[in-house]
N, C-alpha and C positions, 0 to 999 in steps of 0.2 A: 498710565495711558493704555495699557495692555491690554487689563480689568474693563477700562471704560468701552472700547473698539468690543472685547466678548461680550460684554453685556447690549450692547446695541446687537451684535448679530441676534443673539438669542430673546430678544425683543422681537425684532424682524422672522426670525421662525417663527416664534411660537402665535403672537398676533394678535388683535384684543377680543376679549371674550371666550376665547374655545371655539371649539368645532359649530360650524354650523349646522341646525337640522334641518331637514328638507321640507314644507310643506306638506301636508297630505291630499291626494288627490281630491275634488270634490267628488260625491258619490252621484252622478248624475239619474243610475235609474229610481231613487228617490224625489225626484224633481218633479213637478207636476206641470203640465203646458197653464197659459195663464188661460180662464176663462173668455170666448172672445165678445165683443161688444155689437149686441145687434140691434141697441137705439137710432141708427140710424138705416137699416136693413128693413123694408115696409116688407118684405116676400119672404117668403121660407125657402130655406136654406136647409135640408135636415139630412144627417144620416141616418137611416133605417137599418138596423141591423137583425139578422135571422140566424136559425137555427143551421139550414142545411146551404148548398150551394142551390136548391131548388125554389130557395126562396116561403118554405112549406109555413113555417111558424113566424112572427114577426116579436122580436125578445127584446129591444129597444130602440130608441131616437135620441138622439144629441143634434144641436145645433139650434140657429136663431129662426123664430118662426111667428110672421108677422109683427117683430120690432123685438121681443120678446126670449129671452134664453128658455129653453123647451131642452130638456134630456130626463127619461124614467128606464127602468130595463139594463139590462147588461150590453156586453158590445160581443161580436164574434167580429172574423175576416169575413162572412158571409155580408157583405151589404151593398146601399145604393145610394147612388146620392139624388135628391129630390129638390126641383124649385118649383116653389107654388105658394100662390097665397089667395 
């Protein structure tokens, strides 16, 4: 009876499987935003992006522009956002 009573305890500690491991973080700055949908968008929508805070060089565009996704050029913190079509 002794045996039986220790052996339940040391079931109940030890537990099934072992130790659990933790998950690992997802790595979010590998993530990319999803591209957005401008089929139904008839006007532009564009970010213009530049070289300086003066607006001097124009280095690219992203966004939907007359129904259509439209981005070439690189991106700065220098930009403006534009609606037109």
């Amino acid at each position: 009876m002794r045996s039986f009573i220790l052996g339940g305890v040391l079931a109940m500690a030890v537990g099934c499987g072992g130790p659990m491991e933790q998950e690992a973080e997802p790595n979010l700055a590998s993530q990319e935003a999803p591209l957005p949908d401008c089929s139904n968008e008839p006007n532009a929508n564009l970010h213009r992006y530049y070289n300086d805070a003066a607006h001097t060089q124009l280095i690219g565009e992203f966004g939907c522009y007359c129904g259509g996704l439209y981005y070439w050029g690189g991106r700065s913190v220098y930009s403006e956002y534009i609606q037109e079509c």
